[in-house]
C-alpha positions in Angstrom: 12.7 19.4 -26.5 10.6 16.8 -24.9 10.6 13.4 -25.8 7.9 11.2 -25.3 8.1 8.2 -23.1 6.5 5.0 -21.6 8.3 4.8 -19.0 5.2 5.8 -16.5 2.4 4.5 -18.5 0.0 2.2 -16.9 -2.5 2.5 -20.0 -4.2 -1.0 -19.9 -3.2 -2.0 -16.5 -5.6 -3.0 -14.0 -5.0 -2.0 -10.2 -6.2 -3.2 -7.7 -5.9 -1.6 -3.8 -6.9 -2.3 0.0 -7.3 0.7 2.6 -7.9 3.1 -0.6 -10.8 5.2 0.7 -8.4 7.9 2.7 -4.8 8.9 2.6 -2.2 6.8 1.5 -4.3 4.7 -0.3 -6.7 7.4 -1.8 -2.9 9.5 -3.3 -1.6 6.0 -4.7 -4.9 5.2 -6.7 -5.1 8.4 -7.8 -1.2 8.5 -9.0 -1.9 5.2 -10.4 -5.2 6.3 -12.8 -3.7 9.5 -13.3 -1.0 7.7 -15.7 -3.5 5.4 -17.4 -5.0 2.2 -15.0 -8.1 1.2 -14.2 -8.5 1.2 -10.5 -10.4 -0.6 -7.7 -11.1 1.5 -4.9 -11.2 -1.0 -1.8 -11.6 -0.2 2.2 -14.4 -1.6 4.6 -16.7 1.5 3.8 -18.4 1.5 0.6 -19.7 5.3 0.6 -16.3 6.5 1.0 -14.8 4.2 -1.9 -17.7 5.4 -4.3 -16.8 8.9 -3.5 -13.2 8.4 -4.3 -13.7 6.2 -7.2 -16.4 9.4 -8.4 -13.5 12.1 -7.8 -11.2 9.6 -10.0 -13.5 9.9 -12.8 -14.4 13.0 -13.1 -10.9 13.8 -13.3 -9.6 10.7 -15.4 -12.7 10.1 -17.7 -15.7 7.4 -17.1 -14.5 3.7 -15.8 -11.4 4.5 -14.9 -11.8 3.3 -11.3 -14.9 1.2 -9.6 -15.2 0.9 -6.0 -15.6 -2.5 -4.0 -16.1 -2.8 0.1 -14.2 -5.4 1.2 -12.9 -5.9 5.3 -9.4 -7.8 4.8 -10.1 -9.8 7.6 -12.0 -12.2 6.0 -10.7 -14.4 3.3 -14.2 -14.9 1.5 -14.4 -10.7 1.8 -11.2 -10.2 -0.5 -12.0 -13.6 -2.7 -14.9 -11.9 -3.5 -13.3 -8.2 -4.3 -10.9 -10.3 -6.2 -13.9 -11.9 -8.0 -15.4 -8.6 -8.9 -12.1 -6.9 -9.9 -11.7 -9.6 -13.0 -15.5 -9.7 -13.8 -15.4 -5.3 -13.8 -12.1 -4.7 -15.0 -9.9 -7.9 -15.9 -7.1 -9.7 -14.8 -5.0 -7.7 -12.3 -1.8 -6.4 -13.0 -0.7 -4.2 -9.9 -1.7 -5.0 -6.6 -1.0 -2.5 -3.7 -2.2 -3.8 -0.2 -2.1 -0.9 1.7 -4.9 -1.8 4.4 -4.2 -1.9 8.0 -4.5 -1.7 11.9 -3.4 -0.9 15.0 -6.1 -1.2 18.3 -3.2 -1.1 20.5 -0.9 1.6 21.8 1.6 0.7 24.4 3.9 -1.7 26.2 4.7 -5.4 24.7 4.0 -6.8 28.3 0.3 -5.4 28.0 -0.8 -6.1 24.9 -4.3 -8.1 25.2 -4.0 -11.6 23.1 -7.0 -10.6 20.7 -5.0 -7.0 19.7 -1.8 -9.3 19.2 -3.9 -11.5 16.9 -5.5 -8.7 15.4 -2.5 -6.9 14.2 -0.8 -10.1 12.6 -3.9 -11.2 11.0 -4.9 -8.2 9.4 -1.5 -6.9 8.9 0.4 -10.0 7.3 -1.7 -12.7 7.0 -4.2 -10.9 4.8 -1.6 -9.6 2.6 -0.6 -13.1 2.4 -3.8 -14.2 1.4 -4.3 -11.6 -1.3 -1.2 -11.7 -3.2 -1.9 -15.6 -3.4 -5.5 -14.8 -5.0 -4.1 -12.2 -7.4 -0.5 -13.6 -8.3 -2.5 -16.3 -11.0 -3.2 -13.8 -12.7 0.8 -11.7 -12.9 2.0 -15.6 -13.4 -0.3 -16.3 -16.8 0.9 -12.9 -18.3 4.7 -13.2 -16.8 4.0 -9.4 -15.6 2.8 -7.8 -12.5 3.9 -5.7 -10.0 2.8 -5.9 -5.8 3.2 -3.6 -3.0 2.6 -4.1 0.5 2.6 -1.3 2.8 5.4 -2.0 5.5 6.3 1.2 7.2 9.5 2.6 9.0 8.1 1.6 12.0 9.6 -2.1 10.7 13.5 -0.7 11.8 13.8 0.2 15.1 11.7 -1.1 18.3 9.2 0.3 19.8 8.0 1.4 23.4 4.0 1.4 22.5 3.9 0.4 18.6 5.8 -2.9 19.5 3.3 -5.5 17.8 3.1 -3.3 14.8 6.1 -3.1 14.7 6.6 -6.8 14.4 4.1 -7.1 12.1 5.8 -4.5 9.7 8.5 -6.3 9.3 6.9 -9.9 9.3 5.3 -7.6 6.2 8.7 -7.3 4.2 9.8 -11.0 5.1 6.7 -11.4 2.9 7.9 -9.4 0.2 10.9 -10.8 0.0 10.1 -14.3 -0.1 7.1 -13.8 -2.8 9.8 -11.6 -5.2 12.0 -14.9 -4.8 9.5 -17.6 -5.7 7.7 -14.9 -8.2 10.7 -13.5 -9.8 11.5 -16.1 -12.3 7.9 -15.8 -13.4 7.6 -12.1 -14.0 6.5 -10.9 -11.1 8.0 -8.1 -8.5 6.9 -7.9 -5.1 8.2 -4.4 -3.2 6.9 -2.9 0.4 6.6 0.8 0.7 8.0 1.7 4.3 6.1 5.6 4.8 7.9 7.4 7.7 5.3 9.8 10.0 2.7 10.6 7.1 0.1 13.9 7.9 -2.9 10.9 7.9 -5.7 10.3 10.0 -4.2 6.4 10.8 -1.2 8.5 12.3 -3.0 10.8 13.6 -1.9 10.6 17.2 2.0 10.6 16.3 1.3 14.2 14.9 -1.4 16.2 15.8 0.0 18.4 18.7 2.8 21.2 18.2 5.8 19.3 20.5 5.0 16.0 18.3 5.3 17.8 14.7 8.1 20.3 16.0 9.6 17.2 16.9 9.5 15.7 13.7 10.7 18.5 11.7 13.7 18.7 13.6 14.4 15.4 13.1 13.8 15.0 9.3 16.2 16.1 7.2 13.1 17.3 4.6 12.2 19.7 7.7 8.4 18.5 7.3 5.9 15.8 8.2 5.1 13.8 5.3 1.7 13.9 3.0 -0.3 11.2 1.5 0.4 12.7 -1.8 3.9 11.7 -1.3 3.4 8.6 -2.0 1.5 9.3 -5.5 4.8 8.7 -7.2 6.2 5.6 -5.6 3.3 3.6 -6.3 3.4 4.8 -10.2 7.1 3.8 -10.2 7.0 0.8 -9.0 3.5 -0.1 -10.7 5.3 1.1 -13.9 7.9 -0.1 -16.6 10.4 2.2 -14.9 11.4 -0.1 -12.3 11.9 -3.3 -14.0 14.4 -4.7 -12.4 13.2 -3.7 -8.9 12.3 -6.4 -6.7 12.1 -7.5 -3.1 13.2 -4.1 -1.8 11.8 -2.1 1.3 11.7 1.6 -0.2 11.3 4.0 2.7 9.6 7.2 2.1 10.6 9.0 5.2 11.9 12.3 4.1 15.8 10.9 5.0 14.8 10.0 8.7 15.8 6.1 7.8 18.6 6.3 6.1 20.7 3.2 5.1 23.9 3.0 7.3 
């Protein structure tokens, strides 16, 4: 006999998420409207957040999910997606800033100034602007739930990922800090950390037959990972379920960084 539970619901929450119009993004808004939010579908192309947010609907019913173009790069670009989440939607609840980038593949020592710059700015600094725009809202209900997108990448150096890298785990600093000064007042702030993930973002990490075999022999799961893996992590940590989790870097890596 099943018993109902409330555990998972999001019914009534509002969620709002960067770098949602492919992949990682795309599964966690999905995950998250499949158990009852109201999502904002945010990346720097419009067309391809509308024809999420469309697929969302027709699945999830009318409303449940709006779409907003928004380039994290620029403060006024996510005070205004901010702007139009409250006016569409409400005040936010979950926030998951899952947007990033990486223009540069190779050695520390040749790394060009402006990919350096890029990388931090985008990668941290944005994060750091948005949580400060959307944490008001958390703080006046004494509820609310963020997730930054980190990435395993944030453990070990790195031959040619070095700067992000660095900025992955400049990204969990971040985390950890904001679920310190936020905790008292409801809020939890948690990075995801996504091992090698079947995505077009990680596409050159994967796509050739020495690179996946690779991989598989390496993960204890014996497979790359999928967007869709991370459907369920968001809706935990979005949800009542995990209350009392906070400041944590939760790896989804298929056992390939395990704790020692």
């Amino acid at each position: 006999m099943s018993v109902e539970t409330k555990l998972f619901d999001l019914t009534g929450k509002v969620a709002l998420l960067t770098g949602a119009s492919k992949g990682m993004g795309q599964a966690m808004a999905e995950g998250l409207a499949e158990h009852g939010a109201k999502v904002v579908i945010s990346s720097r192309k419009l067309d391809q957040c509308e024809a999420v947010a469309e697929g969302i609907n027709s699945r999830c019913g009318a409303g449940t999910a709006i779409a907003a173009a928004c380039n994290i790069g620029y403060k006024e670009q996510l005070e205004a997606l901010v702007e139009i989440t409250r006016e569409r939607l409400g005040p936010i609840d979950v926030l998951v800033c899952n947007a990033g980038v990486n223009p540069f593949y190779g050695s520390m020592s040749e790394i060009p100034d402006w990919a350096f710059d890029k990388i931090m700015s985008s990668n941290v600094k944005s994060n750091h602007w948005l949580c400060q725009m959307v944490a008001p809202d958390m703080i006046a209900k004494g509820s609310g739930s963020i997730m930054i997108t980190s990435s395993t990448g944030a453990f070990a150096p790195s031959e040619v990922l070095g700067a992000y890298n660095i900025s992955k785990l400049a990204d969990i600093a971040l985390v950890r800090n904001l679920a310190m000064e936020w905790g008292p007042k409801g809020v939890r702030v948690n990075a995801i950390c996504p091992g090698l993930i079947k995505t077009d973002f990680a596409r050159a990490l994967w796509d050739n037959e020495e690179a996946a075999a690779r991989v598989n022999q390496m993960t204890p799961l014996r497979r790359l990972g999928e967007a869709e893996d991370l459907k369920g992590v968001a809706v935990f940590l979005a949800a009542e379920a995990s209350a009392y989790v906070t400041g944590q870097a939760l790896a989804v890596c298929g056992g390939t960084h395990m704790h020692r």
